[in-house]
C-alpha positions as CSV (number, residue, x, y, z in Angstrom):
1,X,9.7,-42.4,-72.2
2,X,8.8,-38.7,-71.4
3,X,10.9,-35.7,-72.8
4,X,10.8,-32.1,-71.6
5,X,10.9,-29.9,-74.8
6,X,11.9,-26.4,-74.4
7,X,11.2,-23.4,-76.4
8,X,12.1,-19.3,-76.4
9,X,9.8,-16.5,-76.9
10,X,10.7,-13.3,-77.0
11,X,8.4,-10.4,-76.6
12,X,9.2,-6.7,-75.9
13,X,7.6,-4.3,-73.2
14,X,7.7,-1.2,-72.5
15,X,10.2,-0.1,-69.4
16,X,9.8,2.5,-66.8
17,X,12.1,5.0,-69.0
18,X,10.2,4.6,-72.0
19,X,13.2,2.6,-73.9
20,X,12.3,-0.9,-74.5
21,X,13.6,-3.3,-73.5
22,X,13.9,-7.0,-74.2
23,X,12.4,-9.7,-72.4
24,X,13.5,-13.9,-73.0
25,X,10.7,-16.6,-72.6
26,X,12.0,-19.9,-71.6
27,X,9.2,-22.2,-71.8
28,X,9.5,-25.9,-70.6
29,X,6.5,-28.1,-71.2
30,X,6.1,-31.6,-70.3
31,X,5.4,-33.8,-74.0
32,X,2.5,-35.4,-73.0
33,X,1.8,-37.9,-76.1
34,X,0.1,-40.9,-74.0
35,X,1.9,-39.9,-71.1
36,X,1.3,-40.0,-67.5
37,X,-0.2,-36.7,-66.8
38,X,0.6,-37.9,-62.8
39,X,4.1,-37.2,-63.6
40,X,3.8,-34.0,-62.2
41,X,2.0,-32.8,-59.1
42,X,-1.8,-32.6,-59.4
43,X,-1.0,-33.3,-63.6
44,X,0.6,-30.1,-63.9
45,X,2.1,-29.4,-66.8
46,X,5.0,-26.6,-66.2
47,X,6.2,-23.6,-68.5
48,X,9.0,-21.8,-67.4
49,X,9.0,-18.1,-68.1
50,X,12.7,-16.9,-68.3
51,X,12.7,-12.9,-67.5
52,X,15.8,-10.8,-68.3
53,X,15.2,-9.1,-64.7
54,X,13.6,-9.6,-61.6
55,X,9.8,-9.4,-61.5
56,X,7.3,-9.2,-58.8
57,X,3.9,-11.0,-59.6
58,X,1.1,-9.4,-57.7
59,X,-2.1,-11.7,-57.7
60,X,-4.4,-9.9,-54.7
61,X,-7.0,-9.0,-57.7
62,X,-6.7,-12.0,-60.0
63,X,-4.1,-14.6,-61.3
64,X,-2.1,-14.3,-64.3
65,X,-2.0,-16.8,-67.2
66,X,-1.6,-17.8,-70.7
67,X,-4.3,-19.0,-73.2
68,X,-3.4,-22.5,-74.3
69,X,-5.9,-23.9,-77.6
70,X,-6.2,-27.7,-76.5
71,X,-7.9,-29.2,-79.9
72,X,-9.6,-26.2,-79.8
73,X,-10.6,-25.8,-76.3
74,X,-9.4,-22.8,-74.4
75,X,-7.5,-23.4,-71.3
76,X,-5.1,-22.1,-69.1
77,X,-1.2,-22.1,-67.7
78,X,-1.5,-20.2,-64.6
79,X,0.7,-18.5,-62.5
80,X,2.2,-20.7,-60.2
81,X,5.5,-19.4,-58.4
82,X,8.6,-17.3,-58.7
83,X,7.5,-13.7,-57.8
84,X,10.9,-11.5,-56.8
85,X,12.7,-13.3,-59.1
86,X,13.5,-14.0,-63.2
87,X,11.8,-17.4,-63.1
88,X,8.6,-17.4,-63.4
89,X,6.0,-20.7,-63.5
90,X,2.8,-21.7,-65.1
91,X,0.9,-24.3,-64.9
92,X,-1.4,-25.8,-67.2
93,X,-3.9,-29.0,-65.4
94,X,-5.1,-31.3,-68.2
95,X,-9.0,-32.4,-67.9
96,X,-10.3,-35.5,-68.6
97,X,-11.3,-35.0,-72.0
98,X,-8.2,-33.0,-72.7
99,X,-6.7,-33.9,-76.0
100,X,-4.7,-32.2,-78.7
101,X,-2.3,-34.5,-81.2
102,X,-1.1,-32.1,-82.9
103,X,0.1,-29.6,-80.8
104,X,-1.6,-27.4,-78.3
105,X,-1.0,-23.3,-79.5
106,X,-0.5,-20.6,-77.0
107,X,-2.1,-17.4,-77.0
108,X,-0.4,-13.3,-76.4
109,X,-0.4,-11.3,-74.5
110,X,0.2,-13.5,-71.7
111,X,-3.1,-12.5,-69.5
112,X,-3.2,-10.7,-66.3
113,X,-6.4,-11.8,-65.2
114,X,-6.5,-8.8,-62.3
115,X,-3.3,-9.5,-61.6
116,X,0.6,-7.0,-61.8
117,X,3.6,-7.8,-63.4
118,X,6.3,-5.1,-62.1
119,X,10.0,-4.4,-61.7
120,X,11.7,-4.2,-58.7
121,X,11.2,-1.0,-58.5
122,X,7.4,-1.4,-58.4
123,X,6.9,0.0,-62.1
124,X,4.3,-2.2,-64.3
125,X,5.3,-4.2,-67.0
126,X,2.3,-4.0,-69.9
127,X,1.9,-5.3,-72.3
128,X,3.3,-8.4,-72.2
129,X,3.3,-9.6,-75.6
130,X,5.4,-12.0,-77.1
131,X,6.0,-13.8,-80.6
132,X,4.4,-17.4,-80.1
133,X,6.5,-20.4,-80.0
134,X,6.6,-23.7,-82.3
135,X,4.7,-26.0,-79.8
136,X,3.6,-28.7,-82.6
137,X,5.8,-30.9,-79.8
138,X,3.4,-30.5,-76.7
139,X,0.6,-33.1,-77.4
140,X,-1.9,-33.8,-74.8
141,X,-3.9,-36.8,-74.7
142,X,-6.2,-37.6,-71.6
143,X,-8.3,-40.0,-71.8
144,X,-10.8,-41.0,-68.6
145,X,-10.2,-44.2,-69.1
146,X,-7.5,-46.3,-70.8
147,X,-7.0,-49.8,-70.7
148,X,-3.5,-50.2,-73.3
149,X,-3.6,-54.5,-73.3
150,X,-0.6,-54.4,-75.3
151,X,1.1,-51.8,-73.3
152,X,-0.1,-52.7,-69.0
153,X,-1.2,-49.8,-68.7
154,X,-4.6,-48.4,-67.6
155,X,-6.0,-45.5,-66.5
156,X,-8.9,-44.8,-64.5
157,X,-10.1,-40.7,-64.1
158,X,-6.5,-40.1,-63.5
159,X,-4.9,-42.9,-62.0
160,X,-2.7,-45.6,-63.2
161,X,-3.1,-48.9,-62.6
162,X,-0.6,-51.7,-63.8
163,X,-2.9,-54.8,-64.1
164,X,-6.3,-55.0,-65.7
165,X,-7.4,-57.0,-62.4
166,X,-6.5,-54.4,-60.5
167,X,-7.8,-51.6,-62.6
168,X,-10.5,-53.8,-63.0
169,X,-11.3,-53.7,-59.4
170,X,-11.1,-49.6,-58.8
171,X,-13.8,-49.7,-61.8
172,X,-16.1,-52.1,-60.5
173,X,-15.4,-54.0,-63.7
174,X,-15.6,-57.9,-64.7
175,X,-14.1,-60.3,-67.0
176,X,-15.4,-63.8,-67.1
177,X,-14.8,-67.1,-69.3
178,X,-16.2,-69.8,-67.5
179,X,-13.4,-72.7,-68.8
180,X,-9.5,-72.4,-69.4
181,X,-8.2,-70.9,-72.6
182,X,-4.9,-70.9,-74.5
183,X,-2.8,-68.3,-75.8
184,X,0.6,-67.3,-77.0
185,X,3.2,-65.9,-74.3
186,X,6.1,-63.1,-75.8
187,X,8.2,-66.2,-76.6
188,X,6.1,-67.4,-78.9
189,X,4.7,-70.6,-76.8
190,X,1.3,-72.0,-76.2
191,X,-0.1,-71.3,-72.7
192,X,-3.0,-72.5,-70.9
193,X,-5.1,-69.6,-68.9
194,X,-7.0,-70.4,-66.2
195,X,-10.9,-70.4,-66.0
196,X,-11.8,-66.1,-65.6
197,X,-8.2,-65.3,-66.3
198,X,-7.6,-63.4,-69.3
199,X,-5.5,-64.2,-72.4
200,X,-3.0,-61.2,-73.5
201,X,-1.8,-63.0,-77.3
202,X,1.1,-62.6,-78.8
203,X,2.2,-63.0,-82.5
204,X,3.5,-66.5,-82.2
205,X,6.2,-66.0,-85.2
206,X,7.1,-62.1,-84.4
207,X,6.5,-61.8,-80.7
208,X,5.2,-58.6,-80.2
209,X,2.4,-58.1,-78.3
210,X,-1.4,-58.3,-79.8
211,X,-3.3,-57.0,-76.5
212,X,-6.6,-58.9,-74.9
213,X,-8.0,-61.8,-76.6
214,X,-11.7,-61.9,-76.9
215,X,-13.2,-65.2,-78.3
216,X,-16.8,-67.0,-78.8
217,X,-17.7,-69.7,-77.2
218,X,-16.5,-73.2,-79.1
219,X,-16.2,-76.5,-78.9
220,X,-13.5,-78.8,-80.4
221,X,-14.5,-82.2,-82.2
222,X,-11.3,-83.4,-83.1
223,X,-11.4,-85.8,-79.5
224,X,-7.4,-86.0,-79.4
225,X,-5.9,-83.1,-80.7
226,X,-3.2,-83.6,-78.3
227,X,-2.6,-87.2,-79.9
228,X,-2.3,-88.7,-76.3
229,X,-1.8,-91.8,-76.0
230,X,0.6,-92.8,-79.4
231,X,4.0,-94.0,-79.3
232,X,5.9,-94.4,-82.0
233,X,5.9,-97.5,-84.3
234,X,4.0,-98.8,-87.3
235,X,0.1,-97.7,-87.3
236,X,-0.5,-98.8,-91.6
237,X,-4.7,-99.1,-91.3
238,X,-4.6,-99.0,-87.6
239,X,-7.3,-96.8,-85.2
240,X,-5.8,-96.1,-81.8
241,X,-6.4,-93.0,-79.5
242,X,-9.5,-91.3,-82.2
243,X,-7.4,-91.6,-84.8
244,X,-7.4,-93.5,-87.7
245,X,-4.1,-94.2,-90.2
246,X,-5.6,-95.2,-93.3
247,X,-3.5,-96.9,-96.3
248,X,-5.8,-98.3,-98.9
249,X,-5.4,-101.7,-101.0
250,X,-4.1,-100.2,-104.3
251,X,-0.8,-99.7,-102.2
252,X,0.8,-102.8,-101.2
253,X,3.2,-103.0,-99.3
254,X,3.3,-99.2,-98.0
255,X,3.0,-97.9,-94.7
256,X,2.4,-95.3,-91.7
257,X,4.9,-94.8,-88.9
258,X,4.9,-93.0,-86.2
259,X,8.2,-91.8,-85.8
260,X,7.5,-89.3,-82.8
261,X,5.5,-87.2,-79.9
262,X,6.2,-84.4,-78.7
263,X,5.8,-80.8,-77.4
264,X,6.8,-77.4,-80.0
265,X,6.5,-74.4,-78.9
266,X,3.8,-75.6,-76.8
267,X,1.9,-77.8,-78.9
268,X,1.7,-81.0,-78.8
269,X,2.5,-82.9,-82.3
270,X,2.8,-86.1,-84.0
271,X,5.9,-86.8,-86.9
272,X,4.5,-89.2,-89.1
273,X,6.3,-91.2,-92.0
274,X,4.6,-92.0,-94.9
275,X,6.3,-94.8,-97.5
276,X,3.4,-95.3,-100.2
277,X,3.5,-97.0,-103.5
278,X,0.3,-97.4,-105.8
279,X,-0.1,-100.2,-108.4
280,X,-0.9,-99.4,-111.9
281,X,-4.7,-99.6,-112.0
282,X,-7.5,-97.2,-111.1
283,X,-6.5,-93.5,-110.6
284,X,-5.0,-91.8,-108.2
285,X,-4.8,-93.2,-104.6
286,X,-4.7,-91.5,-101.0
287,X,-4.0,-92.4,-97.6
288,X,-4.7,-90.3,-94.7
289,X,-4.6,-89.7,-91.1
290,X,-8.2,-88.8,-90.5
291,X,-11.4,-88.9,-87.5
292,X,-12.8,-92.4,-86.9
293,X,-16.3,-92.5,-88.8
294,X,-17.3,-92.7,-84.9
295,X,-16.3,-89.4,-84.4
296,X,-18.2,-87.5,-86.8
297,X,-20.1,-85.3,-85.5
298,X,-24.1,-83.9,-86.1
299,X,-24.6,-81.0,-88.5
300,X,-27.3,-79.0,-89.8
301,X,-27.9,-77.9,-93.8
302,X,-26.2,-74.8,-93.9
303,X,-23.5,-75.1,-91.0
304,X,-20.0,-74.0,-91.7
305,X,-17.4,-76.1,-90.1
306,X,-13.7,-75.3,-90.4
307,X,-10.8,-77.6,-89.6
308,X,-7.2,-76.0,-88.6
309,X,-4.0,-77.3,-87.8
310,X,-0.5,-76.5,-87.5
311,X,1.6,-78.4,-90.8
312,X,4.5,-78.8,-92.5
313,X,6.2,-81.5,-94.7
314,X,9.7,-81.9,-93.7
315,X,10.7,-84.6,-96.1
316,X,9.8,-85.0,-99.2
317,X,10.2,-87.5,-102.9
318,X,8.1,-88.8,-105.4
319,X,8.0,-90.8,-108.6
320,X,5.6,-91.0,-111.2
321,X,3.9,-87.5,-110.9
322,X,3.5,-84.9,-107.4
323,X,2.2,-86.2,-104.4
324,X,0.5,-83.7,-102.8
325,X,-0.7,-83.1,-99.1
326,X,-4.2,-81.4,-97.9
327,X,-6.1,-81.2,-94.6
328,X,-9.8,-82.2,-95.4
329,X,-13.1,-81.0,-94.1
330,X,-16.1,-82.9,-95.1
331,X,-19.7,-83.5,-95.4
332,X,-21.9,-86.5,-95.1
333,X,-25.5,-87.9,-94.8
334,X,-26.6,-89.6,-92.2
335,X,-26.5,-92.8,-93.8
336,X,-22.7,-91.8,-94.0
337,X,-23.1,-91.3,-98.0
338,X,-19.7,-89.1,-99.1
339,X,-21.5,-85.1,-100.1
340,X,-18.8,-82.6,-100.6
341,X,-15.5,-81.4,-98.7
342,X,-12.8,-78.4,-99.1
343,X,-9.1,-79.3,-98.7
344,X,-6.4,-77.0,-98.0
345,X,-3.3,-78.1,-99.9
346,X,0.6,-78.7,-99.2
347,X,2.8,-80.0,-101.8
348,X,6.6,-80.7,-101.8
349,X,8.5,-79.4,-98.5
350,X,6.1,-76.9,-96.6
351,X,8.0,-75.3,-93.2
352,X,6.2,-76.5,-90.1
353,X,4.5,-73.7,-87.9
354,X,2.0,-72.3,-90.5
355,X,-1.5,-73.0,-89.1
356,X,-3.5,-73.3,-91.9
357,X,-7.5,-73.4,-92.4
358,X,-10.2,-74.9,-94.2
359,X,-14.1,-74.2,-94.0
360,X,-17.1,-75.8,-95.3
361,X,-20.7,-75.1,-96.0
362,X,-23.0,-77.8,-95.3
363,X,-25.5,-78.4,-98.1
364,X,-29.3,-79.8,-98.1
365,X,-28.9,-82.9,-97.2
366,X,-25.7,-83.0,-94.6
367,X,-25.9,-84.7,-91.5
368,X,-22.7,-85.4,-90.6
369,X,-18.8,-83.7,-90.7
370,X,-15.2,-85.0,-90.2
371,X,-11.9,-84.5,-90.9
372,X,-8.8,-86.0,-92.4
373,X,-5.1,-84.9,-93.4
374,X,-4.3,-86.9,-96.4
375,X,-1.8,-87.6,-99.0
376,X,-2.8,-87.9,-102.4
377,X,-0.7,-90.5,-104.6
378,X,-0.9,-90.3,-108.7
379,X,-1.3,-93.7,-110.1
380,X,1.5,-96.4,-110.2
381,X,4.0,-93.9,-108.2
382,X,5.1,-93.2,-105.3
383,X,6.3,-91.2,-102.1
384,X,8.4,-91.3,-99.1
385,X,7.5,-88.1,-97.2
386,X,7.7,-86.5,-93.5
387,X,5.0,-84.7,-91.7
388,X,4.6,-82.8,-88.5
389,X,0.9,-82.2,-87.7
390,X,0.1,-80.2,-84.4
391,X,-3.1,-78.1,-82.9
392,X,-5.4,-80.4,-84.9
393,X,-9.0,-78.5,-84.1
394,X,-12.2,-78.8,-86.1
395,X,-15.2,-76.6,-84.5
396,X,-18.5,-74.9,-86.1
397,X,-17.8,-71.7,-87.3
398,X,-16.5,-69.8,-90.4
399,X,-12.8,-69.2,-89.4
400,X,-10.6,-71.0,-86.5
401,X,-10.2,-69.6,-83.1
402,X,-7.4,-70.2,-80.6
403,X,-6.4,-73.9,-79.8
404,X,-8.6,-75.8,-77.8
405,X,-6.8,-79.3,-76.2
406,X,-8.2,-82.3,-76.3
407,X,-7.5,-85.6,-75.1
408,X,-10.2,-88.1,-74.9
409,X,-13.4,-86.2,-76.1
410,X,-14.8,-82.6,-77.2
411,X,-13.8,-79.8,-75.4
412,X,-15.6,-76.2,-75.1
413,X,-14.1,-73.2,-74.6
414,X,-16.6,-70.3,-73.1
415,X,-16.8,-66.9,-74.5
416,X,-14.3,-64.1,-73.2
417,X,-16.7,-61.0,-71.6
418,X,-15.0,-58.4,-70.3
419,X,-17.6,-55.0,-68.9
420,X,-17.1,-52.2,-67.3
421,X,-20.1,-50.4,-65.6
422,X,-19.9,-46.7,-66.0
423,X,-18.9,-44.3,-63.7
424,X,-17.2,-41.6,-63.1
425,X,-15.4,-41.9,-66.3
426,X,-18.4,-41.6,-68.2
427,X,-20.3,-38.6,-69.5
428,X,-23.9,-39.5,-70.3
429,X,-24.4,-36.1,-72.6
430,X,-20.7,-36.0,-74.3
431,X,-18.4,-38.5,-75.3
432,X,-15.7,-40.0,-77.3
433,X,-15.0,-43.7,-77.3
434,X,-11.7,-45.0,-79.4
435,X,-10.1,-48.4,-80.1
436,X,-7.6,-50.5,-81.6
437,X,-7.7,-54.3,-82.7
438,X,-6.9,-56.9,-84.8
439,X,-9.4,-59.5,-86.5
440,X,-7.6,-62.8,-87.9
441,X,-10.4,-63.8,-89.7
442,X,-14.3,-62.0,-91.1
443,X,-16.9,-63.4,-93.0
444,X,-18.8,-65.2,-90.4
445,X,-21.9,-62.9,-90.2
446,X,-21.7,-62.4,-86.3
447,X,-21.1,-58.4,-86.4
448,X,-17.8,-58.1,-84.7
449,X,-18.2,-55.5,-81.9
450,X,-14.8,-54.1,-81.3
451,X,-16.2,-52.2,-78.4
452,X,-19.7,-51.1,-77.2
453,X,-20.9,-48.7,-74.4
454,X,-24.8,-49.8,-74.0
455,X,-27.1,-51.3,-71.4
456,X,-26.6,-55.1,-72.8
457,X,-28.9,-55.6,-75.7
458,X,-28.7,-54.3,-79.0
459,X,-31.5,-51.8,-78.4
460,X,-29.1,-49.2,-76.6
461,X,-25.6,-48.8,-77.9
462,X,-22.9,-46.7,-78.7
463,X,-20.7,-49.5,-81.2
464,X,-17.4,-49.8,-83.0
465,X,-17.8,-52.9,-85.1
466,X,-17.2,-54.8,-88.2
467,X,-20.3,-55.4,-90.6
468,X,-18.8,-58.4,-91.7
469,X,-22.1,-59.5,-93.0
470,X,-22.1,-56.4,-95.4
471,X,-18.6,-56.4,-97.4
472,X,-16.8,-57.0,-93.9
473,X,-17.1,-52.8,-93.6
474,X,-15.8,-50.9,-91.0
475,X,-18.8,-49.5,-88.9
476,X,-19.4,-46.9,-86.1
477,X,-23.1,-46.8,-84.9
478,X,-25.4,-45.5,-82.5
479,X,-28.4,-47.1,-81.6
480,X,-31.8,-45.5,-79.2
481,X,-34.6,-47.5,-78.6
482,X,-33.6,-50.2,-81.0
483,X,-34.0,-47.4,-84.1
484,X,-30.8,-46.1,-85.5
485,X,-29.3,-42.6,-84.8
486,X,-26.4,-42.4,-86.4
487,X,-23.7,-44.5,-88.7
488,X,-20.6,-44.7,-90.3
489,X,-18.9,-46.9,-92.7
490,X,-16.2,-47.3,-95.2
491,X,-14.6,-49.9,-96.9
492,X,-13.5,-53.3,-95.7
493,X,-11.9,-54.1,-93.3
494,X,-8.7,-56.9,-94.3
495,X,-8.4,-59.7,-91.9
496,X,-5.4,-59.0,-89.9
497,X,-4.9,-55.1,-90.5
498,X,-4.5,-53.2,-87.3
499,X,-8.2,-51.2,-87.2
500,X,-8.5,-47.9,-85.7
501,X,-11.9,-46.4,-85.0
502,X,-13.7,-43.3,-83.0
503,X,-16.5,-42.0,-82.0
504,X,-18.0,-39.2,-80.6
505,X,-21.4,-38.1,-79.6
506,X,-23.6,-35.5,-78.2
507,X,-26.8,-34.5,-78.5
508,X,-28.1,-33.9,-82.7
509,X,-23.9,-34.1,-82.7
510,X,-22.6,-37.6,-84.0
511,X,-19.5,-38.0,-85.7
512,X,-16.9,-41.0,-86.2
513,X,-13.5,-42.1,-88.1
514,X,-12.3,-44.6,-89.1
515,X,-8.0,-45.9,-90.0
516,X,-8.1,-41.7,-90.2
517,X,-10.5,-41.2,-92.6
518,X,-12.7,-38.7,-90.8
519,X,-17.2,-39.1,-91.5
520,X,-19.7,-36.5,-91.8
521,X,-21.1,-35.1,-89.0
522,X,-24.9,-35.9,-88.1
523,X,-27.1,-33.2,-86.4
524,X,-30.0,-35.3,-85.6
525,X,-29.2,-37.9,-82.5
526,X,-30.8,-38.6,-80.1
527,X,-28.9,-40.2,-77.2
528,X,-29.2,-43.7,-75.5
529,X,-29.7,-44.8,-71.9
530,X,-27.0,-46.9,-71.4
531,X,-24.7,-48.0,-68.3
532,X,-21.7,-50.3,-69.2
533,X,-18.9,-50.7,-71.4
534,X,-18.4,-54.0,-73.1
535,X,-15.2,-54.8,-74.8
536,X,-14.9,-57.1,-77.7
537,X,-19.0,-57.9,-78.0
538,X,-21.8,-58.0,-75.5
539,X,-22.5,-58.5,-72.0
540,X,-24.5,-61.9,-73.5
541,X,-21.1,-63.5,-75.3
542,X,-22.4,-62.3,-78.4
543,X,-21.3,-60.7,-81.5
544,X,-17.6,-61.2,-80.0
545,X,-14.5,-60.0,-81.6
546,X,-13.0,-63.4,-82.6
547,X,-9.7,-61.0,-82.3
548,X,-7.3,-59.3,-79.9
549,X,-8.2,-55.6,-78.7
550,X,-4.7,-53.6,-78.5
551,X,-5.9,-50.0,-76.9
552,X,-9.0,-48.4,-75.6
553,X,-9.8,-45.3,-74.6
554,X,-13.0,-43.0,-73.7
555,X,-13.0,-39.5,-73.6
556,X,-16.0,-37.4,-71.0
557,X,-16.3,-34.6,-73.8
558,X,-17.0,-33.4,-77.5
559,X,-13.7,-34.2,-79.0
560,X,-13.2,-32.0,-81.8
561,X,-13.4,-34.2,-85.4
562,X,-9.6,-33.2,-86.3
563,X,-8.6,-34.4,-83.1
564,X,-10.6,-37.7,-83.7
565,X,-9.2,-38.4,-86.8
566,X,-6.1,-37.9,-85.4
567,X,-7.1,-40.9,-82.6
568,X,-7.5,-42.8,-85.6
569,X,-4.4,-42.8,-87.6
């Protein structure tokens, strides 16, 4: 919500007689901290100048104002209205490009600009001085475009639009994702988005919003994930429905049931009970609820694969030692010979809704990959324990991405591209572009662009990324001709931290910032030729964010670098 703020100023001026006399500023300014700057007529932003008498404003040779510093831009509250009376108002008209966190500053004497200020009886009032008011609490930000993801809101050269289709639509823009898509809705529950629709994720635990989510292209192995097809009952060394309940001969006697199906929160899960007991010989036994060796899937040396799933033990006993719990990814040759494997481990009671994670490296010889959730066992004990499994997805890549269902086969999911072709928002010779966004997960060398103004290659750019292939550092960049121009970096960026970068360029004038921390400026850049704005990678699918975009905005002008790092706290 919006709040008028009010301030006095009170500045003394000479009267007819000679005696001076005391005159009372009332100024009333809009607080315009991402505000609609529509709120008012033509974006006007009011100040209300409170006189102890009657004036007459004359404004045949020239219309009085007062300076206003915007981020250190000077412009102008004009006259508006209120000549003959004690009221007087000015108006100040934001421009696109307009922004000042911190609180715009006016200037005395208020200037007449050609124009009179006079009593009644016609004598002139000069100068008109005053002491300047505390106006830390009038912050302008105006953006030419905005798209908030979090918020619906977006804002195109001055007008609002309430959906990104239809703001979408007034910009010419596109979003595409040639298959469905899943999400989580503000009550925390898995949702299926149609093919070109896009995904706006929410924390699934904590429900507030995460903005637009902009994912890769990829493919899940796991062939039932939605375990379709079981019914409860006893499955001890059973395959049914690609799955396979495994209970190995050093356990007589124990078994596997299947003690439900159902729907959580939107995913569909299997509650399995496990009653194992190992013999006294050989070591430590396992059984498992794994892939079917016809399942497994081709990879290459030097593939990453990671396996996900939703988990939790909700029963739990042993004797004899721990029994412990761990979903599995592994490696084989092609002659199905066992290589190597990562596990990601339970033990005891684990709450159910925690996805969990575990990625592999293929080595030299790997042909194939699989996965299992098993139960380890020590030797000659035992263990009667619960387990809700859910979400089961195993894809190539170095980190999980949303849900992909699957019934009776592999499922893709296509990449998320959403562009913008630039317009009149956009200011070939001075700019700043600024976003928010969240990464769940780096490290998988694919340079997460946050957002990119280029022409669609890698040549011609103006980028907010991750180098997640150098430290996972937080990078601004501009590119010309495929040779750098300019870039920016600090630290790493932690998977899941809210990231906040700018940028702003001009001709030999480059600067960036980054969670606040404000870069150097470069006086040597030259400019590319470029004619869209990509959010969350490039117009190809590439380099995508594997995250959710919160806020963006662009700026048609030289934002000061104070200002920017302001953007960025």
């Amino acid at each position: 919500m919006c709040n008028n703020k009010s301030w006095f100023i009170r500045g003394y001026f000479p009267s007819v007689f000679g005696v001076r006399a005391v005159y009372v500023f009332l100024l009333t300014a809009f607080f315009l901290l991402f505000c609609p700057v529509g709120a008012f007529a033509a974006g006007a932003i009011p100040f209300t100048v409170n006189m102890s008498e009657a004036v007459n404003v004359d404004t045949s040779g020239g219309t009085p104002r007062i300076a206003v510093d915007v981020g250190g831009v000077t412009r102008y509250a004009t006259y508006a209205s209120g000549t003959g009376t004690g009221t007087l108002t000015f108006h100040y008209t934001p421009q696109a490009g307009d922004v000042d966190l911190d609180g715009v500053v006016l200037s005395s004497p208020v200037d007449l600009n050609g124009g009179t200020f006079t009593d009644l009886n016609g004598n002139a009032l000069s100068p008109l001085t005053f002491t300047l008011p505390n106006t830390s609490g009038v912050k302008i930000d105006y953006p030419s475009l905005l798209m908030d993801f979090a918020g619906s809101d977006y804002i195109l050269s001055g007008t609002h639009y309430a959906s990104l289709p239809a703001f979408l639509t007034a910009a010419g823009g596109t979003f595409t994702r040639a298959s469905v898509g899943t999400y989580f809705d503000s009550s925390g529950d898995l949702q299926t988005a149609a093919s070109g629709q896009p995904r706006f994720d929410y924390d699934p635990v904590t429900h507030v919003p995460k903005g637009i989510l902009i994912e890769e292209l990829r493919t899940n192995y796991v062939q039932n994930g939605q375990f379709s097809g079981i019914t409860p009952g006893v499955y001890t060394n059973l395959t049914s429905n690609h799955w396979r309940f495994g209970v190995p001969a050093v356990m007589p006697g124990s078994v596997v049931t299947v003690t439900g199906v159902g729907t959580v929160n939107g995913l569909s899960y299997i509650d399995l009970l496990y009653n194992l007991t190992t013999n006294s010989s050989g070591s430590n036994a396992y059984a498992s609820l794994s892939m079917p060796s016809a399942d497994q899937f081709a990879v290459v040396p030097g593939d990453d694969t990671v396996v996900s799933a939703w988990m939790g033990v909700t029963s739990y006993s042993s004797v004899g030692g721990s029994c412990a719990v761990a979903l599995s990814n592994r490696s084989y040759t092609a002659g199905g010979v066992y290589l190597a494997e990562t596990n990601k481990s339970y033990s005891s009671v684990t709450p159910f809704a925690l996805q969990i994670a575990a990625k592999l490296t293929h080595g030299a010889t790997a042909a194939k990959s699989y996965s299992s959730m098993y139960i380890r066992i020590p030797n000659g004990g035992s263990c009667d324990l619960s387990i809700r499994v859910a979400g089961y997805q195993m894809e190539r890549g170095a980190f999980p991405t949303s849900y992909i269902p699957t019934t009776n086969g592999t499922v893709t999911r296509q990449a998320d591209i959403l562009t913008i072709p630039t317009g009149g928002w956009f200011n070939a010779a001075a700019g700043a572009l600024t976003a928010q966004s969240v990464i769940p997960y780096v490290g998988g060398s694919s340079y997460p662009r946050i957002a990119e103004i280029g022409d669609g290659s890698s040549n011609n750019r103006l980028s907010l990324t991750v180098n997640d292939a150098v430290a996972d550092a937080r990078a601004e960049s501009i590119f010309t001709g495929g040779a750098s121009q300019f870039g920016y970096s600090i630290g790493a960026y932690t998977a899941g931290n809210t990231l906040r970068q700018g940028l702003v360029y001009a001709p030999n004038d480059a600067i960036a910032a980054t969670d606040g921390t404000l870069g150097s400026v470069d006086t040597s850049v030259t400019l590319p030729s470029v004619d869209k704005l990509i959010v969350g990678g490039n117009s190809s699918g590439n380099n995508n964010l594997n995250g959710t975009v919160n806020k963006l905005k662009y700026y048609p002008a030289r934002v000061a670098g104070t200002q920017l790092q302001l953007l960025t706290q």
